[in-house]
C-alpha positions in Angstrom: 45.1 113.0 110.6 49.1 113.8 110.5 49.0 113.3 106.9 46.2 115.2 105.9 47.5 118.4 108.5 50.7 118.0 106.7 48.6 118.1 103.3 46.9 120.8 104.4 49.9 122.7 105.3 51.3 122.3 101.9 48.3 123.7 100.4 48.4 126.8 102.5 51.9 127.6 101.8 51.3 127.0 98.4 48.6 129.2 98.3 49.9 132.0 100.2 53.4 131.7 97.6 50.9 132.7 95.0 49.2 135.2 96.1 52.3 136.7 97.2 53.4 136.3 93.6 50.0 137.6 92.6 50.8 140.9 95.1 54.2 141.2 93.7 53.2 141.5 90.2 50.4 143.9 90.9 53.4 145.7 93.0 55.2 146.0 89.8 52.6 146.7 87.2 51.3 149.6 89.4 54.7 151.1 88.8 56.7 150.6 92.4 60.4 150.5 91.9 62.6 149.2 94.7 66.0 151.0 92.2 66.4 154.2 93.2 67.8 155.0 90.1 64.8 154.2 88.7 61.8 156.1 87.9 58.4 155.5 87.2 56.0 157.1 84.6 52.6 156.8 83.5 51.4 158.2 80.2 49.7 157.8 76.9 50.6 157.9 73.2 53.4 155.3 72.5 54.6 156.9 69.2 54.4 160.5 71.1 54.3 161.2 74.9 56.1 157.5 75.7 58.8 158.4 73.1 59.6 161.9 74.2 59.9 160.6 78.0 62.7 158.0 76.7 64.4 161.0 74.4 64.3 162.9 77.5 66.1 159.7 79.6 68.6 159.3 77.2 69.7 162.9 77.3 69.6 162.5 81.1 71.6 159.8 81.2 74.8 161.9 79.8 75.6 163.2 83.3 73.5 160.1 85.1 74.3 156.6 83.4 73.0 154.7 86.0 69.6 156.2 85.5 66.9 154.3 84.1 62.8 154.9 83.8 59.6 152.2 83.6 57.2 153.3 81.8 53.5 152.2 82.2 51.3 153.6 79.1 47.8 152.9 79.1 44.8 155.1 77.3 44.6 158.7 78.5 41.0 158.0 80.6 42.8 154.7 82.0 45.7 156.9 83.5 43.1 159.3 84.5 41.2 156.5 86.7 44.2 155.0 87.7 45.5 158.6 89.5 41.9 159.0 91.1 41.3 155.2 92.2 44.9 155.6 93.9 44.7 159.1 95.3 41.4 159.0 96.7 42.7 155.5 98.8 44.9 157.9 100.7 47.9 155.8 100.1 50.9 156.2 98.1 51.5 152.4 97.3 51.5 152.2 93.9 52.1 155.5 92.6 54.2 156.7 90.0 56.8 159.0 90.3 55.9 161.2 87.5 52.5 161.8 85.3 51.7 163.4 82.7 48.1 165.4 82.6 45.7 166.9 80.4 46.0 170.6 81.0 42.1 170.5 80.8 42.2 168.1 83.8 44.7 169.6 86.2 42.7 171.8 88.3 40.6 168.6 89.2 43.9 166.8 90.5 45.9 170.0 92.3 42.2 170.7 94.2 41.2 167.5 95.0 44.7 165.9 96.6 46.7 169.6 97.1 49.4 167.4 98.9 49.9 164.5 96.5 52.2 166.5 94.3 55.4 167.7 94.9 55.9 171.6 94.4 58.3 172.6 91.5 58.3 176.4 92.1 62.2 176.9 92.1 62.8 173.5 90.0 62.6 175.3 87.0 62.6 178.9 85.8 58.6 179.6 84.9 59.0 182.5 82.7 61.2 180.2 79.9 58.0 179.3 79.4 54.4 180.4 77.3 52.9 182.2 80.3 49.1 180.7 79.7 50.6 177.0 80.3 51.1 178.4 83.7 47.6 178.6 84.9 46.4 175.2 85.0 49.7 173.6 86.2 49.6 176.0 89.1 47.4 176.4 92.8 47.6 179.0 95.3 50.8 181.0 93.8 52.3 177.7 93.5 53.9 175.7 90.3 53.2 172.2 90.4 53.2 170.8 86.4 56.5 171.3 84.1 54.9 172.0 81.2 55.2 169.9 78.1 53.6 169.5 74.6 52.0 172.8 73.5 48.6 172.7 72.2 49.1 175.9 69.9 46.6 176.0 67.1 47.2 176.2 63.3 44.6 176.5 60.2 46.2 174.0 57.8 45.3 174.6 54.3 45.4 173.1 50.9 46.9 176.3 48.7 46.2 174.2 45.6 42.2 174.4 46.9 42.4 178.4 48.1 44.3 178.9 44.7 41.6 177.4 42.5 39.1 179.4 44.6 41.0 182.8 43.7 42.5 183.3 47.4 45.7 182.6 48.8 47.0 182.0 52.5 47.7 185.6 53.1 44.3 186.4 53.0 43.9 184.3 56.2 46.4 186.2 58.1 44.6 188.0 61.0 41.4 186.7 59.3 38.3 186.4 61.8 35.8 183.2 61.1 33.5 185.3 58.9 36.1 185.5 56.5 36.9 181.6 56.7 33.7 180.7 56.1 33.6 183.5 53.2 36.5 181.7 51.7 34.9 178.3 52.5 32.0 179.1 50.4 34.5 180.0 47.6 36.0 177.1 47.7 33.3 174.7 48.1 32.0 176.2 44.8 34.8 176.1 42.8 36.6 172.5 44.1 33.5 170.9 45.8 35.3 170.1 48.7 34.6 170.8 52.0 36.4 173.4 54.2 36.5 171.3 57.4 35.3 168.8 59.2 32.6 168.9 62.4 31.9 166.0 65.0 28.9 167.2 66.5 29.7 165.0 69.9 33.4 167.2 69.9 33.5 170.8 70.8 36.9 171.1 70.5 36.4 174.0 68.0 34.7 175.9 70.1 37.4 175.6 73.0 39.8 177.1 70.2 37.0 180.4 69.5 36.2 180.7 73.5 40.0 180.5 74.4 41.4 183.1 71.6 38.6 185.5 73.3 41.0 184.6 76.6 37.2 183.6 78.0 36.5 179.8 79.3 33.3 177.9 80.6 33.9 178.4 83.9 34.8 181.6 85.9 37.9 183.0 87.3 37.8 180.7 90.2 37.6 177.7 88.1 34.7 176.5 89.5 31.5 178.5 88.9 30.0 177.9 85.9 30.2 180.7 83.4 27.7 180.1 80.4 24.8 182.6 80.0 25.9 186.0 79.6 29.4 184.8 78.3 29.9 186.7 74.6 32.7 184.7 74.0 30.8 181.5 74.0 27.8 183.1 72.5 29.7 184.4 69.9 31.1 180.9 69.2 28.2 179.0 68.8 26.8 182.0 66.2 29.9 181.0 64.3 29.5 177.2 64.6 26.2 177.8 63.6 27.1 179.9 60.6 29.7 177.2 59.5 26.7 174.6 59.8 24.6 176.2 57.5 26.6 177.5 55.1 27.4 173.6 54.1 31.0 173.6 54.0 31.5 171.5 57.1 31.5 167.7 56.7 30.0 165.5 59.0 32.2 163.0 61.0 31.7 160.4 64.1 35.7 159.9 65.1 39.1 159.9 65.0 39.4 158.2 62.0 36.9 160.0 59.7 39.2 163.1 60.6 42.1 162.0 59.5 40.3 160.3 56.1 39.0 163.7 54.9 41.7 165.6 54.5 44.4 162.6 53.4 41.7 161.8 50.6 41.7 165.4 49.7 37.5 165.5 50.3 38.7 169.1 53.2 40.7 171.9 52.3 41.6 172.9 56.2 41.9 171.5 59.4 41.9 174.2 62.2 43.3 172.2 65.2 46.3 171.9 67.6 50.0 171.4 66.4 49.6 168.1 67.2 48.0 167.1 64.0 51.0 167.9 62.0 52.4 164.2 61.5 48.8 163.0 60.8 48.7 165.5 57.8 52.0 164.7 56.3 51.1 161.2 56.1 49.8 161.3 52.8 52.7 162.1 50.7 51.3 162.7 47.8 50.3 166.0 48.8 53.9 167.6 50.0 53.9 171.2 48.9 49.9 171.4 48.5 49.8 172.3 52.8 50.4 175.7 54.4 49.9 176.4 58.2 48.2 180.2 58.7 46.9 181.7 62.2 43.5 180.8 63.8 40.9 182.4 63.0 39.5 185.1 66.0 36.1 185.6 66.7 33.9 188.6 64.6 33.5 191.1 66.1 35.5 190.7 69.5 38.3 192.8 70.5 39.3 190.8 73.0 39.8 187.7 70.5 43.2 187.3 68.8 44.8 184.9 65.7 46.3 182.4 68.5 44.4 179.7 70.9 45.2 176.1 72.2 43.5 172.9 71.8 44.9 170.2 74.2 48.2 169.7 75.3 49.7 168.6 78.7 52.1 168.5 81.4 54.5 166.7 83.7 53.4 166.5 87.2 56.0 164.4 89.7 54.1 162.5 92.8 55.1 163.4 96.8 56.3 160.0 96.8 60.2 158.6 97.3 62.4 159.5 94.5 60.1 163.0 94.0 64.2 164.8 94.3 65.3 162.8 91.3 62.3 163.2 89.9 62.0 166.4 90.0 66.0 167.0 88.9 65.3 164.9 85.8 61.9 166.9 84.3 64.1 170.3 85.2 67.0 169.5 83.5 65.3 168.0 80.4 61.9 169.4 79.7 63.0 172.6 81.9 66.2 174.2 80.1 67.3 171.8 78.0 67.2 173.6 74.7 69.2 171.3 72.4 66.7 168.2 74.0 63.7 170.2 72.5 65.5 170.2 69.0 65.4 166.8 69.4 61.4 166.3 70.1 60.9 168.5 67.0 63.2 166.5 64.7 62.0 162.8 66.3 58.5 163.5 66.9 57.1 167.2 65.9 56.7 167.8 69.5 56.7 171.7 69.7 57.1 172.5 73.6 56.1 175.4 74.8 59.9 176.4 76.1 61.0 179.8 74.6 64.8 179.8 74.9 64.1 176.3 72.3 62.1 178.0 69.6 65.9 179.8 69.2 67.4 176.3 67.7 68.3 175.4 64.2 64.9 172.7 64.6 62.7 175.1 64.9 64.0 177.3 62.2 63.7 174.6 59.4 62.1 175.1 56.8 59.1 172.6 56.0 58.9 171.3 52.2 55.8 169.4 52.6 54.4 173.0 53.8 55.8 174.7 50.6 59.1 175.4 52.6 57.7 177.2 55.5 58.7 177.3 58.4 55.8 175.9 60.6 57.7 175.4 64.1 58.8 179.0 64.2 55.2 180.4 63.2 53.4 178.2 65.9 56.1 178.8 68.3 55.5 183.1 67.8 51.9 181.6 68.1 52.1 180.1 71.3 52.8 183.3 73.2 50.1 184.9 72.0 47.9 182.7 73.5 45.7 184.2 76.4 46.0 182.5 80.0 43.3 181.5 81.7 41.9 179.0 84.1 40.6 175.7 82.4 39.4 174.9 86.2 37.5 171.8 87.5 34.8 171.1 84.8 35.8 170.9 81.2 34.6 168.0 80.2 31.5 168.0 82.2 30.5 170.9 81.0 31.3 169.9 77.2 29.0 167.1 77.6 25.8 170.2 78.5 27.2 172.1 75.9 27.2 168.8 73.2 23.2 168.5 73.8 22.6 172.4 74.2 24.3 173.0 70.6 22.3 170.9 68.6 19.4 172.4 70.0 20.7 175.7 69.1 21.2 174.1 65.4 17.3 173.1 65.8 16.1 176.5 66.3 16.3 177.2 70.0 17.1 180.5 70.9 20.9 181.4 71.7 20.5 183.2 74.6 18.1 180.6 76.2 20.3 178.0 75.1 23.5 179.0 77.2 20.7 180.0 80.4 19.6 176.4 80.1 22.8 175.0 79.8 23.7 177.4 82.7 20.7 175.9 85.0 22.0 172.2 83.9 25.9 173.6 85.1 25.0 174.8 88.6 22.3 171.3 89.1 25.0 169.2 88.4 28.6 170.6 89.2 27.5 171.5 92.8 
């Protein structure tokens, strides 16, 4: 009996040494740091938002050598379940010290767990910065996201295909979308190629017309769904519509198929976010055939202007231990370092959304694969053009209504009815 207690006791220590080891490496994976020079960070994008956070340690690490960051990347949704799973727990084991968001999503975080983040009101001076990245990183009068990439939008163009069609890029200067899709139609006669490209599960283009109207899916309050009766969004789907039937939109299913049309020269524009700049110059063989002119506003609307934003995000640091340092590292890099932003442009094309930057020699260069132009100053007069408004609690979820509701609305459904319905499915399901 001795020996086999004895065995037994041996099997429970050894047991209990694992799953302590188990615990332990769960500890660290979930981003705890016992240094307290060390910070931890999740994000996405290794070749974007992972490099500029290790730019912005390096250039921190001039006045703070001892300073070091961990940085746990996963896919954007996986950092987005990995917040929620760990904030609605109601513990802060396991946190990290700073996050980056989705402007899209950060309503849903600041109103669901108001005292998970830490305030950064007086961390950094707010008006250095495009005032309509303001609104979603803020709550109650109170600043809570240092903002990061901008999402400014661009029409990139083939000048070779406008020439061929008798048009050049000034005649997309403060053009509205009946004139793209005029030009469009020019083009698809004379070069056969397409003008854009549409995934019909994606409205991202209609985020760009509904935001340069400074109108969004939601009311003022973020919550309350805001879809029959809105003009902007009415207005929108005419023009998706229009660009539908007048054929000069290809067809696409993802990611990929984007990038394919317009390296293979099969689309002559891509009206996006800023962020599609490196993607575009990856096919070399087509420097000097690329220029970068303003959105396109809605027809018709006064209220719609040549600038909008499609994506982009911000830094948000967690009320956790080490939120000071934290908070004094995102303030003195992404928040008034203006040389660090020359930087992000030159390493990654990150164009932030920081004014005093957009004053640099970076953001002055001239761009030869866009025939010398200067594309980081233009999208950087851009960005402050862009109307503010709150993205709220429901993006996404209201995307997914608007998804099923278009293609109806392509099928012969009735505009109006369409946005009422869609309205009806919004209040049903967001209550």
């Amino acid at each position: 009996m001795k020996k086999v207690f004895a065995l037994f006791l041996v099997s429970l220590l050894l047991l209990l040494t694992a799953c302590s080891g188990s615990n332990e490496k769960a500890q660290t994976e979930s981003g705890d740091s016992k240094d307290p020079n060390e910070l931890t960070i999740w994000t996405w994008d290794p070749n974007f938002n992972v490099k500029a956070m290790n730019l912005a340690a390096e250039a921190y690490q001039g006045d703070n050598p001892d300073f070091k960051i961990k940085i746990i990347e996963n896919a954007q949704e996986d950092v987005v379940q990995k917040l929620n799973t760990s904030l609605s727990s109601g513990t802060t084991k396991g946190l990290p010290n700073i996050v980056l968001i989705e402007d899209y999503r950060a309503q849903s975080f600041l109103q669901a767990y108001p005292d998970a983040f830490h305030e950064l009101t007086d961390v950094f001076n707010t008006e250095d910065f495009a005032s309509y990245k303001l609104g979603p990183t803020s709550l109650d009068g109170k600043v809570y996201g240092l903002p990061f990439d901008s999402g400014v939008t661009g029409l990139y163009v083939r000048t070779d295909y406008l020439s061929e069609a008798g048009y050049t890029v000034e005649d997309l200067n403060n053009a509205d979308w009946d004139k793209y899709i005029e030009i469009g139609k020019a083009v698809k006669e004379k070069t056969g190629k397409f003008m854009l490209s549409l995934d019909p599960n994606d409205m991202g283009i209609v985020r760009i017309m509904v935001q340069s109207a400074g109108s969004w899916f939601t009311e003022e309050d973020g919550v309350t769904p805001q879809l029959a009766g809105n003009e902007a969004l009415k207005k929108s789907f005419e023009v998706y519509k229009k660009l539908i039937e007048a054929d000069i939109a290809r067809p696409i299913s993802d990611w990929n198929q984007l990038l394919e049309g317009f390296n293979s020269g099969e689309v002559a524009s891509v009206p996006t976010g800023n962020w599609i700049t490196a993607s575009v110059k990856a096919e070399a063989s087509q420097s000097g055939k690329w220029a970068v002119a303003p959105i396109p506003k809605l027809p018709g609307m006064d209220s719609s202007v040549n600038a909008s934003n499609l994506g982009g995000s911000s830094w948000y640091v967690l009320d956790v231990p080490g939120k000071e340092k934290a908070a004094d590292f995102l303030a003195k890099t992404f928040g008034s370092n203006a040389d660090f932003y020359q930087t992000l442009v030159t390493e990654i094309g990150a164009i932030g959304t920081y004014i005093p930057a957009a004053e640099g020699e970076a953001y002055k260069a001239a761009d030869e694969f866009f025939g010398g132009q200067a594309t980081v100053t233009d999208f950087s007069a851009w960005t402050e053009e862009i109307p503010r408004i709150n993205y709220g609690l429901h993006t996404y979820a209201i995307e997914d209504i608007l998804v099923v509701e278009m293609q109806n609305y392509l099928n012969g459904k009735e505009v109006d009815q369409v946005l009422e319905d869609a309205q009806a499915q919004a209040e049903a399901q967001l209550k």
